[in-house]
C-alpha positions in Angstrom: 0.0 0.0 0.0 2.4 2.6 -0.8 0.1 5.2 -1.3 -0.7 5.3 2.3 2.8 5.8 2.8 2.8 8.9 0.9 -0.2 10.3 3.0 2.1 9.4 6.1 5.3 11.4 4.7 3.0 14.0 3.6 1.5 14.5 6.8 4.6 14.2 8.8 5.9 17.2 6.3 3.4 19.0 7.2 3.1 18.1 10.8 7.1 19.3 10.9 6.2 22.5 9.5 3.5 23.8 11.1 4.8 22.7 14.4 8.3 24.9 13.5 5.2 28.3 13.7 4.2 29.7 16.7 0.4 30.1 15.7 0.5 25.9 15.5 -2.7 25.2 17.6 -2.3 22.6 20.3 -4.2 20.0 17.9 -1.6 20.1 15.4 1.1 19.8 17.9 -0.3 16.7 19.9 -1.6 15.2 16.4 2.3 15.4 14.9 4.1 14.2 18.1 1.4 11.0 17.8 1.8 10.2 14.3 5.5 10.3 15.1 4.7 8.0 17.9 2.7 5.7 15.5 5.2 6.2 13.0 8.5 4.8 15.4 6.6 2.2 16.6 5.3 1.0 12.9 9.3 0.6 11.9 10.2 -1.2 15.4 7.2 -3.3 15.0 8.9 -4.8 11.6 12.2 -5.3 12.9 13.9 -1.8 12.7 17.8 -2.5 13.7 18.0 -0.7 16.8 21.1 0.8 15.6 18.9 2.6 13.1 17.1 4.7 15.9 19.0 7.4 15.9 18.8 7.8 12.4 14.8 7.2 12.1 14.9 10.0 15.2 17.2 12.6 12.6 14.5 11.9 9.7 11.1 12.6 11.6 12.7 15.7 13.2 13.5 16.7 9.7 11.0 14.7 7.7 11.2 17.5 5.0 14.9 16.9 4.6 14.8 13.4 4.6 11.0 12.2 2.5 12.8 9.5 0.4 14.8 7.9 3.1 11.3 8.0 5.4 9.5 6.8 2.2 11.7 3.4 2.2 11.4 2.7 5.8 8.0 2.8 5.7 7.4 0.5 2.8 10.3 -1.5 3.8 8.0 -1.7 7.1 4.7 -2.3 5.7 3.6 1.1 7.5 1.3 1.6 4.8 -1.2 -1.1 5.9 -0.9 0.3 9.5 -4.8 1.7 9.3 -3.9 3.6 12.8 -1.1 5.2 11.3 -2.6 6.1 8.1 -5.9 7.7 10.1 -3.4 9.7 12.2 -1.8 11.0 9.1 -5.1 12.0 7.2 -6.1 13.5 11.1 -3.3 15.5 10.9 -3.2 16.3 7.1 -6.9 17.6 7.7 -5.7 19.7 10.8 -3.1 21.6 8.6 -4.8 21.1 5.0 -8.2 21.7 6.0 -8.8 22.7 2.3 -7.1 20.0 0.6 -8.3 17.8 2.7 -11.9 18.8 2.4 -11.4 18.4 -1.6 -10.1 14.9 -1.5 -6.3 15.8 -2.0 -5.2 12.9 0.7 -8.0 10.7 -0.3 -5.9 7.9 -2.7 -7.3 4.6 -3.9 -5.1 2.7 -6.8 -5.1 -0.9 -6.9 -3.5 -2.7 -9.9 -2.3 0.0 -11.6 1.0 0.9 -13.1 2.7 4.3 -13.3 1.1 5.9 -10.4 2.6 9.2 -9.0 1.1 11.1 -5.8 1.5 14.6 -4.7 1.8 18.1 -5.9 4.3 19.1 -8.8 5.1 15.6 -9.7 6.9 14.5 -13.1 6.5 11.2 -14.2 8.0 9.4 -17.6 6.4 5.9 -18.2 7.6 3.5 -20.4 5.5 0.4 -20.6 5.9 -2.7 -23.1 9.4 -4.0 -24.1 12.1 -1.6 -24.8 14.3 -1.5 -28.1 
């Protein structure tokens, strides 16, 4: 289910940077720090190498800085299929996008599809069939 992981990056992005303004309300503050909870205990649930905490620690304090590394724990975790997590996220997302939110932005349903790219300002080339 990667597409939930994107919602979870997403909202963690946003989470990180509405929580760096003072005018963050108290709901956006206490809805980040639980996603990051949710988040942590996602990758330890799956076997994160302890090791790694430190680093996982570095990327959701500066999830902005660090989407693609974030991106492969969390599929490399299964995170995506972690409904909990995944509400938390859109919880958040709708605290901080209440516009987007409201219009369906972090709504995503793909099954069986190829060549599927999520977000804003995305470029995507697709080459499909055999090559010459």
């Amino acid at each position: 289910m990667i597409e939930s992981v994107e919602v979870v990056v997403a909202a963690l992005s946003a989470g990180a940077a509405a929580g760096l303004k003072d005018t963050a309300s108290t709901a956006v503050k206490e809805a980040y720090q639980g996603l990051k909870v949710l988040t942590q205990k996602a990758l330890r649930h799956k076997g994160v190498d302890p090791e790694s905490e430190g680093v996982i620690e570095g990327q959701l304090e500066d999830p902005q800085q660090h989407q693609e590394e974030l991106r492969k724990a969390l599929v490399a975790a299964d995170a995506g299929s972690d409904a909990e997590l995944v509400a938390a996220a859109q919880r958040l997302l709708a605290l901080t996008d209440p516009e987007g939110s409201n219009a369906g932005k972090y709504r995503v349903n793909v099954h069986h599809n190829q060549g599927v790219s999520v977000g804003d300002g995305n470029t995507l080339t697709m080459n499909f069939g055999p090559q010459s």
